[in-house]
FIROTOR-911935 format. One record per residue (C-alpha): residue number from 1; residue in three letters; x, y negated, z negated. Coordinates in pm, 1 decimal, always signed. Layout:
# residues N
PT/NUM/ALA/X/Y/Z
...
END
This chain:
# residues 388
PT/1/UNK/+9631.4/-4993.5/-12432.4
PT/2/UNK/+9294.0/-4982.3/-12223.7
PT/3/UNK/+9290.6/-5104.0/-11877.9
PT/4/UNK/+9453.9/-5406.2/-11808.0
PT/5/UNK/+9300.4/-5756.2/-11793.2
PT/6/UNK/+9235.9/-5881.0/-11451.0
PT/7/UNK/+9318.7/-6243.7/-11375.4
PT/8/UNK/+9230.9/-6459.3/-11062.1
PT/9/UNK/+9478.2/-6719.4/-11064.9
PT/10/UNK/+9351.7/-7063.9/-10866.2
PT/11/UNK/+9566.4/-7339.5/-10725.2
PT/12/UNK/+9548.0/-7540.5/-10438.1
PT/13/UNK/+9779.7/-7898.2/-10502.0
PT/14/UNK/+10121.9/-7921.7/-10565.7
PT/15/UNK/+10022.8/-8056.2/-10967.4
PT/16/UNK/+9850.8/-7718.1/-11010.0
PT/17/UNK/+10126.2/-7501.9/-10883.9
PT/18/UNK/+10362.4/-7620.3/-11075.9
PT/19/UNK/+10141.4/-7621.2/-11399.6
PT/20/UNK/+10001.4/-7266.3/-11314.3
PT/21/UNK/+10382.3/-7125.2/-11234.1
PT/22/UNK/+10444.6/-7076.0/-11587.7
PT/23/UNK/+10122.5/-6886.4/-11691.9
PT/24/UNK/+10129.4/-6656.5/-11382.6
PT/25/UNK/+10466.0/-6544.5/-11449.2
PT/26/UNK/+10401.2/-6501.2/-11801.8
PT/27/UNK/+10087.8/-6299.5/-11729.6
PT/28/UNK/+10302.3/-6078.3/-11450.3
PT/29/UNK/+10583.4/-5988.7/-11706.2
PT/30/UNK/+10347.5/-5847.1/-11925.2
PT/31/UNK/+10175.5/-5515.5/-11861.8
PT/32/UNK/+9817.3/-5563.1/-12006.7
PT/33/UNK/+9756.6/-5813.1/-11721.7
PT/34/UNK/+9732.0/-5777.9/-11328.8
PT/35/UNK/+9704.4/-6122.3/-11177.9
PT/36/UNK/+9551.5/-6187.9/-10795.2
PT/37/UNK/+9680.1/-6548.5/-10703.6
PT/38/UNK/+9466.7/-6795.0/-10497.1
PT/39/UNK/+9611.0/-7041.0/-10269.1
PT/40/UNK/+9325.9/-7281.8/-10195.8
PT/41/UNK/+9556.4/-7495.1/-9999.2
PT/42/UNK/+9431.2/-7824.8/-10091.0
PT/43/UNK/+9770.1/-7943.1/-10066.6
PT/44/UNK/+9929.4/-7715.8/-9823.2
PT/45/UNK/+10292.5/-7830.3/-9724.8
PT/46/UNK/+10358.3/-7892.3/-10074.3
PT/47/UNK/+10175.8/-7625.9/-10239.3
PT/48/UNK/+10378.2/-7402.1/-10003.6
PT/49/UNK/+10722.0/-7566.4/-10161.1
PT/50/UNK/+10619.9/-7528.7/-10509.7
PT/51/UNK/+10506.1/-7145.2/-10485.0
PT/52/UNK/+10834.3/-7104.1/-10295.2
PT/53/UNK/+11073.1/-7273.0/-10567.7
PT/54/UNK/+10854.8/-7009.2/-10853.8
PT/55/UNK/+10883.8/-6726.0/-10641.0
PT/56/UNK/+10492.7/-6704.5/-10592.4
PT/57/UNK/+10307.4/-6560.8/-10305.0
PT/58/UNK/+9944.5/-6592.2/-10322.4
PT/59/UNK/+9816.9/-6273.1/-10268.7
PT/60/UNK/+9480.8/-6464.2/-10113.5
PT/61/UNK/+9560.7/-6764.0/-9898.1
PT/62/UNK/+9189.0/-6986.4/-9819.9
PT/63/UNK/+9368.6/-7243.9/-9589.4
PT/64/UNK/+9027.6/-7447.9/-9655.3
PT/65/UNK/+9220.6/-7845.5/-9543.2
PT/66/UNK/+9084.5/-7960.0/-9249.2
PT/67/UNK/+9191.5/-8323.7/-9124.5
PT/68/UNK/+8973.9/-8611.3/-9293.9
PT/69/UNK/+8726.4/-8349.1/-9453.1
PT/70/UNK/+8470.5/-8553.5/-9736.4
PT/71/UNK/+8468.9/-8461.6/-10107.8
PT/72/UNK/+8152.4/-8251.2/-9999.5
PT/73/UNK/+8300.0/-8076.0/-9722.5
PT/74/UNK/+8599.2/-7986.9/-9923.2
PT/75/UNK/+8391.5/-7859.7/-10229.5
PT/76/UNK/+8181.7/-7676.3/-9973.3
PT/77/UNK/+8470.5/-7481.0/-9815.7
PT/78/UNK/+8597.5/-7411.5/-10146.7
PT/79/UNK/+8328.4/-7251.6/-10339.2
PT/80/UNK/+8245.0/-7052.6/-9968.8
PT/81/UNK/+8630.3/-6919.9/-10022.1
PT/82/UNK/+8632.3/-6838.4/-10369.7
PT/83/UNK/+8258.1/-6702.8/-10351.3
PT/84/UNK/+8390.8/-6459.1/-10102.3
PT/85/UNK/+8723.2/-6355.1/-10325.7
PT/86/UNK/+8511.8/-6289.8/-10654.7
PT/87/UNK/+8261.7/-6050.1/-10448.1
PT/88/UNK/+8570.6/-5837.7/-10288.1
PT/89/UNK/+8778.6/-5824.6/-10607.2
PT/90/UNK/+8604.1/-5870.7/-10938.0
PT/91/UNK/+8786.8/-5997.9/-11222.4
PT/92/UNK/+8768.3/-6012.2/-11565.2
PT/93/UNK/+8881.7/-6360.0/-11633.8
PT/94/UNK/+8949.7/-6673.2/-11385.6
PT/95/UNK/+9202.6/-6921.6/-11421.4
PT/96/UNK/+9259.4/-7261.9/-11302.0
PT/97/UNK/+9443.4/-7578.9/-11403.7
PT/98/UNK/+9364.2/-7933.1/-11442.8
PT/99/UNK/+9087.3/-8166.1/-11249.3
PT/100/UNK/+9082.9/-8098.3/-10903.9
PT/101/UNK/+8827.5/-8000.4/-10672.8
PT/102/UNK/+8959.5/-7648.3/-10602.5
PT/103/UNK/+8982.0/-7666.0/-10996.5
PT/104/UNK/+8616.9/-7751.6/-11100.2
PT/105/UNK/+8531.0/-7505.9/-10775.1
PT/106/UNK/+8662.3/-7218.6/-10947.7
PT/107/UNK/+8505.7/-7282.2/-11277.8
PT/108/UNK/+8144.1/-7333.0/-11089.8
PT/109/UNK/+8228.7/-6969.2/-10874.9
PT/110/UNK/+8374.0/-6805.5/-11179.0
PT/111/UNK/+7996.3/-6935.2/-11363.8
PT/112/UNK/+7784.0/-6809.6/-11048.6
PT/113/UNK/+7951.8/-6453.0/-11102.1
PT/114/UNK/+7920.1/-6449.6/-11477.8
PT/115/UNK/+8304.8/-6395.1/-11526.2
PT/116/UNK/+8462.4/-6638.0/-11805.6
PT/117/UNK/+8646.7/-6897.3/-11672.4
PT/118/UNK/+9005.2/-7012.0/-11873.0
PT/119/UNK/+9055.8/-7409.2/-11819.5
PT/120/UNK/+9448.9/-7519.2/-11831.9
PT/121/UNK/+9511.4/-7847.9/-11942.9
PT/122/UNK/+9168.0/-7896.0/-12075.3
PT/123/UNK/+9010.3/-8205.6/-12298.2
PT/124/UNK/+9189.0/-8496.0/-12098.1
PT/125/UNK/+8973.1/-8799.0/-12094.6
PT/126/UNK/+8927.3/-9154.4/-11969.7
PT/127/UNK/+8549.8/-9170.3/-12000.5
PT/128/UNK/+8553.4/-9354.3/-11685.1
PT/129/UNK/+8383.9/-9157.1/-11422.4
PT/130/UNK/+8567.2/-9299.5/-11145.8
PT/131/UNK/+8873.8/-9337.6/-11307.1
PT/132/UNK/+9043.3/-9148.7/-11218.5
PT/133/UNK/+8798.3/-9061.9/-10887.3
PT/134/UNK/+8664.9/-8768.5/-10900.5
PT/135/UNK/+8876.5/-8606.5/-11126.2
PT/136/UNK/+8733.4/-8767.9/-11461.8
PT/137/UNK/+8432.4/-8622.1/-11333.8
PT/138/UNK/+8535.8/-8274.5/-11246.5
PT/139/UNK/+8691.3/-8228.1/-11575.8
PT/140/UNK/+8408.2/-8303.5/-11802.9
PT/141/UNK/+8183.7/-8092.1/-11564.3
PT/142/UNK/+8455.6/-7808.7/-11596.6
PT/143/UNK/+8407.4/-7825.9/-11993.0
PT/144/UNK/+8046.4/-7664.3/-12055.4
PT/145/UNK/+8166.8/-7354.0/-11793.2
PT/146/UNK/+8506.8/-7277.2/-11948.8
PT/147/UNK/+8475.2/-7016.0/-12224.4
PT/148/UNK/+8821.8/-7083.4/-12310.2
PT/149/UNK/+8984.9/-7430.9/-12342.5
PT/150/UNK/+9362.2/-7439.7/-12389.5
PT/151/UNK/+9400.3/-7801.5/-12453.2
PT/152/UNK/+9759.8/-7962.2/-12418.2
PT/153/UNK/+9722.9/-8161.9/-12758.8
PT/154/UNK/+9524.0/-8219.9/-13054.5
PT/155/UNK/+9402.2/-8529.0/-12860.4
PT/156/UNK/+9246.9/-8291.7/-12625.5
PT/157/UNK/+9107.1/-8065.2/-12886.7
PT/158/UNK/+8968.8/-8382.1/-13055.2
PT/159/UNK/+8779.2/-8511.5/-12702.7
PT/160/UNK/+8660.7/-8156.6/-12664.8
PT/161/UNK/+8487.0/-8106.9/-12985.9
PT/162/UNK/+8308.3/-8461.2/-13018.4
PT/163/UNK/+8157.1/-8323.1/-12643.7
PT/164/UNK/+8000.5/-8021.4/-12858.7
PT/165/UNK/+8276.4/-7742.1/-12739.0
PT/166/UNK/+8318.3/-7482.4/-13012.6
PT/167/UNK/+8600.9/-7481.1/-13166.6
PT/168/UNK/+8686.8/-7153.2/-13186.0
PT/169/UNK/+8712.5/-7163.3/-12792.2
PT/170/UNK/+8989.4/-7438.7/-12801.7
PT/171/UNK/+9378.4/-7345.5/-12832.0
PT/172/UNK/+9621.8/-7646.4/-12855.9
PT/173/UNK/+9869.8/-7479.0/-12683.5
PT/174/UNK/+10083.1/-7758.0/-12519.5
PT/175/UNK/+10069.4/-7860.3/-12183.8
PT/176/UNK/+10251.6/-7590.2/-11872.4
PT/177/UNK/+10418.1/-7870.2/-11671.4
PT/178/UNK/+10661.5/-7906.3/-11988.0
PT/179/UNK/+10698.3/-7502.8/-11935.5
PT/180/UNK/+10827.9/-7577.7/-11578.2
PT/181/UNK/+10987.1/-7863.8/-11613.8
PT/182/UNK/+11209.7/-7748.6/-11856.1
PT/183/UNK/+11221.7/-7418.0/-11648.9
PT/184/UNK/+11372.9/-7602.8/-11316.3
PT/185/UNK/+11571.2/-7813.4/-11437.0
PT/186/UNK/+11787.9/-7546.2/-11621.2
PT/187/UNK/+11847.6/-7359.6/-11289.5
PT/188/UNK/+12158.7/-7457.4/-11067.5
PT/189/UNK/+12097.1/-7746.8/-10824.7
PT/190/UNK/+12271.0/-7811.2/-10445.2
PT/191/UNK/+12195.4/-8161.2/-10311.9
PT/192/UNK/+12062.9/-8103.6/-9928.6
PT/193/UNK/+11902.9/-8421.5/-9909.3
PT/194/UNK/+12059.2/-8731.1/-9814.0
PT/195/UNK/+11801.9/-8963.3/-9951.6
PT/196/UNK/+11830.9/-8775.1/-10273.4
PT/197/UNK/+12215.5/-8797.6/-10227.4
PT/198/UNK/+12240.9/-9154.3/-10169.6
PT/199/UNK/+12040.7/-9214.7/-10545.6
PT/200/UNK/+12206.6/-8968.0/-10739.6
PT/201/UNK/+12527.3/-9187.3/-10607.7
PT/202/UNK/+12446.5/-9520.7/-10632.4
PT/203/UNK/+12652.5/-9706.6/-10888.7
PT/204/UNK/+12354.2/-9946.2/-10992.0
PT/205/UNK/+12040.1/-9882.6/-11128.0
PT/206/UNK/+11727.8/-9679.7/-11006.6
PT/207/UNK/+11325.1/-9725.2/-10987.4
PT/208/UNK/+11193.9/-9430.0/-10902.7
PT/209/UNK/+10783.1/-9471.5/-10769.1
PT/210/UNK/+10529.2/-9218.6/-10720.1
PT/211/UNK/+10179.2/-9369.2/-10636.7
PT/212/UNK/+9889.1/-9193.0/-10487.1
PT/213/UNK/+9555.8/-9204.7/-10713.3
PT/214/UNK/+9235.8/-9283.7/-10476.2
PT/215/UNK/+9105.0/-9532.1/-10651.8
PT/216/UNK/+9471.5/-9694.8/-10581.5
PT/217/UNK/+9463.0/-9672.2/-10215.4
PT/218/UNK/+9494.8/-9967.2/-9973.0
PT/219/UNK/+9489.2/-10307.1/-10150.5
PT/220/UNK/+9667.7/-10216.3/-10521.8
PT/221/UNK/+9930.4/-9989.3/-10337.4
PT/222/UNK/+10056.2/-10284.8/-10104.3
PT/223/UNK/+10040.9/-10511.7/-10396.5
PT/224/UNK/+10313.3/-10279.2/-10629.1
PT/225/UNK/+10486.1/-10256.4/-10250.4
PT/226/UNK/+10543.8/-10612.7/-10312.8
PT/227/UNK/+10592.6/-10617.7/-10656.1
PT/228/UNK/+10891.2/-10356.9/-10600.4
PT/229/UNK/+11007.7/-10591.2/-10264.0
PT/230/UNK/+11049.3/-10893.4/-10520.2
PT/231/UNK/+11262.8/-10677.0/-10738.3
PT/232/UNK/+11471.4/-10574.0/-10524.4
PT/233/UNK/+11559.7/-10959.4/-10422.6
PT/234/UNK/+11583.5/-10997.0/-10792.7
PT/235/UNK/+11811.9/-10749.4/-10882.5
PT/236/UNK/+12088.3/-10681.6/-10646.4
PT/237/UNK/+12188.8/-10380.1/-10849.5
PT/238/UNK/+11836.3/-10188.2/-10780.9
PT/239/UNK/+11776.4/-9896.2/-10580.0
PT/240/UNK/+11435.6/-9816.4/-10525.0
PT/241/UNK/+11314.2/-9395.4/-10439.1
PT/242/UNK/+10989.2/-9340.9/-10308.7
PT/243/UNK/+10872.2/-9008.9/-10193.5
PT/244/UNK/+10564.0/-9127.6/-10012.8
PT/245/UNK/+10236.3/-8885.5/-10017.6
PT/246/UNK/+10164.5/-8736.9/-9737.0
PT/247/UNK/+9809.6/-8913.4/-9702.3
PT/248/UNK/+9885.1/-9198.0/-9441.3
PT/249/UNK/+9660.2/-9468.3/-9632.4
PT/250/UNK/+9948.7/-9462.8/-9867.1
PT/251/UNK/+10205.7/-9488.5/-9618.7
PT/252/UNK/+10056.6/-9748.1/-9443.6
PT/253/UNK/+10040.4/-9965.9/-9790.5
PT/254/UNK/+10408.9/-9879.7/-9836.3
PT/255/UNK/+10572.3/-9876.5/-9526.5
PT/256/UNK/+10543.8/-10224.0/-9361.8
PT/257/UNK/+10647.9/-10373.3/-9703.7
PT/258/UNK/+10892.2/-10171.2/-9829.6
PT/259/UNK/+11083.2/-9959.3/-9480.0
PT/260/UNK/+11298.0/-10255.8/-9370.6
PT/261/UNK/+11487.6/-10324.4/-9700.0
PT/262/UNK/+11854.5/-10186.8/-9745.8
PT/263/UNK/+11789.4/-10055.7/-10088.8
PT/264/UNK/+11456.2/-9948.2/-10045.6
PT/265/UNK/+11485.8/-9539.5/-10019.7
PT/266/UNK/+11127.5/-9427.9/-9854.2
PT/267/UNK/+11138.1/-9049.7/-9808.6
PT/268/UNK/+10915.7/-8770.1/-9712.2
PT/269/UNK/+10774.3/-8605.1/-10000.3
PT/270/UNK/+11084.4/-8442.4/-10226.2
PT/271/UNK/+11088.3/-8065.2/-10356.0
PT/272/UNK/+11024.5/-8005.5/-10736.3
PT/273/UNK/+11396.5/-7928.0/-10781.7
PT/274/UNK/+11490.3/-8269.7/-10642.6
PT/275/UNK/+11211.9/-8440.0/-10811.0
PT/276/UNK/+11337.8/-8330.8/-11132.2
PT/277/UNK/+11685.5/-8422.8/-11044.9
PT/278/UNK/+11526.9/-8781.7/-10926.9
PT/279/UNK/+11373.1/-8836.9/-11277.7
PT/280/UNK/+11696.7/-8763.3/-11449.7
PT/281/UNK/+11839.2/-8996.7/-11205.9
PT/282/UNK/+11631.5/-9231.4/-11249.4
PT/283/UNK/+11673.5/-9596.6/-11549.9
PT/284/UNK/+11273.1/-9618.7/-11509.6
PT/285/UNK/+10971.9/-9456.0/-11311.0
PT/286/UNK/+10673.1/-9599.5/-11198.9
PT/287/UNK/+10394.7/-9378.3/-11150.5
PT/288/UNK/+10046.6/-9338.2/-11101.5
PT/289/UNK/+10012.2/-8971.2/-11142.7
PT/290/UNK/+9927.4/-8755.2/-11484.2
PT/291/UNK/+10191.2/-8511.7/-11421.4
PT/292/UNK/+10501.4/-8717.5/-11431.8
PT/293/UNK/+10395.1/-8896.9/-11756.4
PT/294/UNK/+10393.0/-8616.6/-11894.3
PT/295/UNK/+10697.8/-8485.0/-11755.3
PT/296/UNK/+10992.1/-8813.7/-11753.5
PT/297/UNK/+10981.3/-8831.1/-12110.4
PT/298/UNK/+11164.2/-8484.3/-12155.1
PT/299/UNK/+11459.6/-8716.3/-11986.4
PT/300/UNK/+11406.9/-8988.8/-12183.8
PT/301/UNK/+11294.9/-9238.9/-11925.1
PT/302/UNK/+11042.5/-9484.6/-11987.1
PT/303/UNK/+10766.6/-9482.1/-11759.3
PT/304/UNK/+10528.3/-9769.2/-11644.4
PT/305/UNK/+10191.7/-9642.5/-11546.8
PT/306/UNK/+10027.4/-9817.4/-11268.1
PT/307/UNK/+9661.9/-9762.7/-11363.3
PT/308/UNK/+9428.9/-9949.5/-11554.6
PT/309/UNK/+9309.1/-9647.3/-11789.3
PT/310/UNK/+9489.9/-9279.7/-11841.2
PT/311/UNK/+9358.6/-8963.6/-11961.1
PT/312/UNK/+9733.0/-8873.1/-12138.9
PT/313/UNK/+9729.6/-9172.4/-12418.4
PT/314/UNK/+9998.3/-8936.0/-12623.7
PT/315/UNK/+10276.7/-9151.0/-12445.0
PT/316/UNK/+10125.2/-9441.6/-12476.1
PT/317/UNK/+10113.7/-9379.3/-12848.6
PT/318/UNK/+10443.7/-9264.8/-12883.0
PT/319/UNK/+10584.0/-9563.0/-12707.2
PT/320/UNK/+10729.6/-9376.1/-12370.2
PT/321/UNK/+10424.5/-9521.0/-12151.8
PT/322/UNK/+10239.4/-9826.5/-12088.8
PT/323/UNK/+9968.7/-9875.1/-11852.0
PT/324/UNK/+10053.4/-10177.6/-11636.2
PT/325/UNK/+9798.7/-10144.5/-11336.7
PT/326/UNK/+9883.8/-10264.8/-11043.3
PT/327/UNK/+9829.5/-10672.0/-11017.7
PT/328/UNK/+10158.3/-10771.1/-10866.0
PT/329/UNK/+10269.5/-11024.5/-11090.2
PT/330/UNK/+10211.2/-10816.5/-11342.7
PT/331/UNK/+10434.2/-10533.7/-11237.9
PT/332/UNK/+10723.5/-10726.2/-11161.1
PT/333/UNK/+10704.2/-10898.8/-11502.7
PT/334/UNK/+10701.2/-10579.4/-11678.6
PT/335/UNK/+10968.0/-10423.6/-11489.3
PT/336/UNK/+11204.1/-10763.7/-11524.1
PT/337/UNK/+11142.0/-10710.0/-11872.7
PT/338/UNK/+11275.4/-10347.9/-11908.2
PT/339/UNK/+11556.6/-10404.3/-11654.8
PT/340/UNK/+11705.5/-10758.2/-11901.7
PT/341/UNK/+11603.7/-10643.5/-12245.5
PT/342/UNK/+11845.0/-10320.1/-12345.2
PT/343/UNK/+11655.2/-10377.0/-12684.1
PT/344/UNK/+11324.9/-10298.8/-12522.7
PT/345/UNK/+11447.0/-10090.8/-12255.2
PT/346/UNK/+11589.6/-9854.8/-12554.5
PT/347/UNK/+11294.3/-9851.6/-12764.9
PT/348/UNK/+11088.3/-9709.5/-12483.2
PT/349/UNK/+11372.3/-9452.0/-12395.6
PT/350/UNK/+11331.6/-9257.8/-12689.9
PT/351/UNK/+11336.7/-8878.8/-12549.4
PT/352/UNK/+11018.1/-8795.9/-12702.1
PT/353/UNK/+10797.2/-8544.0/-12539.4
PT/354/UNK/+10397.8/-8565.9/-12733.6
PT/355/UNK/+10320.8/-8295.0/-12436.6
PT/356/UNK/+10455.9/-7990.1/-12545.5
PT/357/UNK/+10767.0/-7748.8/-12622.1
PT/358/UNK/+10771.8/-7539.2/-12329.4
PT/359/UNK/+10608.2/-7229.6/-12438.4
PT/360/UNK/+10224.2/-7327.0/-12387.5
PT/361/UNK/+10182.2/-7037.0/-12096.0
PT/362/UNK/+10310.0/-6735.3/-12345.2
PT/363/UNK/+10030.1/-6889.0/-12576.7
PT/364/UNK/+9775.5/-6914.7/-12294.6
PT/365/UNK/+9907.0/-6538.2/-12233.3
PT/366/UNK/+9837.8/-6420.8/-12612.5
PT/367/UNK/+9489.0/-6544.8/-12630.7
PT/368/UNK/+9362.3/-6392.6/-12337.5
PT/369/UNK/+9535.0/-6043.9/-12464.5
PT/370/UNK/+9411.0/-6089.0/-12806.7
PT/371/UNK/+9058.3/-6265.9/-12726.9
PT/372/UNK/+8954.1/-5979.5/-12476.0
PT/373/UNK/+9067.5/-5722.6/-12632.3
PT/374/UNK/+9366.0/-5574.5/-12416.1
PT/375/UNK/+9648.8/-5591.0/-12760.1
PT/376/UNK/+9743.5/-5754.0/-13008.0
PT/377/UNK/+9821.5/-6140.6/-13004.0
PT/378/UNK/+10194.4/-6173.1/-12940.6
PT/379/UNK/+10419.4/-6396.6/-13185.3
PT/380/UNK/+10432.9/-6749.4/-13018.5
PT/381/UNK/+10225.8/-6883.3/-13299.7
PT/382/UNK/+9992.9/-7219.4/-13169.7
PT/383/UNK/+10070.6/-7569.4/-13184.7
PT/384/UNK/+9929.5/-7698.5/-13513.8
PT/385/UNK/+9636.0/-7912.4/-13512.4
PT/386/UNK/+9744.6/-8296.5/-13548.5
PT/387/UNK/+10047.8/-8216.1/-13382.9
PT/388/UNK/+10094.1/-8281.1/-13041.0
END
């Protein structure tokens, strides 16, 4: 074996730690690899949680949030901090997952210093520029940079090639957040939280909301607030969890709607381990966010998604998603329907997972040792093409 392969490792939101997790660890168990991680700290309570519940310290922490920063500020601060990383400690690859800014930052650094840049989660498309906002466009920027492309699915492979990426530098390895999910929820679990407590005890039945998307923000928020109000009057059996985002425009869309019901739980953001124990909890999940559409149907819980378009159509297709958006009448019809109709409810409820089977970071691991030259690829052979 010749020297070993040097990784930078990038995350800086909650998403990409969990996502990343996986394919650091992988890369740290194996000896033809040293990895340098990079906090970012885009998200920096709850990029602090995840690395915590992985046992992950970033060996470089940029701290680059500053209250109500722009888009440009942020991208600014970011390719400053990364800039200065790449020109004390070279590397021979960089890594980064998904369609953040502190994503598509690394890929542009990783391009200014000529070092190939591996994109995780890659080929996910809308075709919507500012749907989602900005990370449809960060994604397709990222595309032309990354020298490798391990795309989640053959959907992903397929979007990548009609935009003219070779395809011998695209792996369909299966998506990482399957890797973790899978990983946390096999590990033992103590309930600290009362919110959390209270759900995993009620008798009746449980919505479970995450909403945060941008291009959500103010108006469509407070109208699934009172969607999920009406529902609550409706069904006397329903319990409602939302761990609220930490940006205050979505608290102040959820909060004066939704705080003074009895069966409305409204919590501070929840830990991955008690996340994952909330999804198993929950009878159905309303979401706006990529990660737990690809993650809920691994429990078998159908998922509404409350956006009008969605770069993950593989659980759509299989029947586990559907995009509602967020009109309010809308929501609560769809919702009604799926809490009266077992028939429906059931169909939807299938435990299919089109994302993955939880060994896409020891693929992502083989190709780099194989591609650059460190050893031979390992024996986790890829996810065939046309296969999800």
């Amino acid at each position: 074996m010749g020297r070993p392969i040097a990784v930078l490792a990038v995350c800086g939101t909650r998403p990409e730690a969990i996502k990343m997790a996986p394919v650091v660890r992988a890369l740290r168990a194996d000896p033809a690899f040293t990895v340098r991680l990079v906090a970012t700290g885009q998200h920096r309570e709850m990029l602090d949680q995840m690395l915590r519940l992985f046992d992950l310290t970033p060996d470089v922490d940029l701290n680059i949030m500053t209250p109500h920063q722009t888009l440009t500020e942020l991208t600014l601060r970011l390719l400053q901090g990364l800039d200065r990383v790449l020109r004390e400690t070279p590397a021979t690859v960089v890594l980064a997952q998904g369609d953040t800014t502190t994503t598509f930052a690394a890929a542009l650094t990783a391009f200014y210093h000529q070092i190939p840049f591996g994109h995780v989660e890659a080929g996910l498309r809308t075709y919507d520029n500012y749907q989602p906002f900005p990370e449809e466009m960060n994604r397709r920027l990222i595309a032309p940079i990354a020298a490798y492309h391990f795309a989640p699915t053959e959907i992903a492979r397929q979007n990548l090639l009609r935009e003219g990426i070779p395809a011998e530098r695209i792996w369909v390895t299966g998506n990482t957040g399957i890797d973790a999910v899978q990983w946390v929820a096999a590990q033992p679990f103590e309930i600290d939280n009362p919110a959390l407590q209270r759900v995993l005890q009620h008798s009746g039945r449980v919505l479970l909301l995450t909403v945060h998307r941008r291009e959500n923000w103010g108006e469509p928020i407070a109208a699934v607030a009172s969607a999920l109000r009406e529902l609550l009057e409706q069904f006397e059996d329903l319990l409602l969890l939302a761990p609220m985002h930490c940006n205050p425009r979505v608290r102040q869309s959820l909060a004066p709607i939704l705080g003074s019901h009895p069966r409305a739980v409204l919590t501070e953001p929840l830990d991955y381990a008690s996340f994952v124990q909330a999804m198993r909890r929950a009878d159905l999940i309303l979401t706006d966010s990529g990660g737990v559409q690809e993650e809920a149907p691994a429990f078998g819980k159908p998922i509404l998604v409350l956006r009008e378009t969605t770069e993950r159509p593989e659980g759509v297709a299989a029947g586990v998603a559907k995009l509602v958006g967020t009109d309010r009448t809308r929501v609560v019809q769809e919702v009604a329907r799926l809490l009266t109709d077992p028939h429906r409810y059931m169909q939807m409820a299938r435990a299919v997972n089109p994302y993955g089977d939880g060994r896409a970071a020891e693929r992502i691991r083989d190709i780099l040792r194989h591609s650059i030259g460190a050893g031979e690829s390992g024996a986790v052979p890829m996810l065939a093409t046309g296969t999800p």
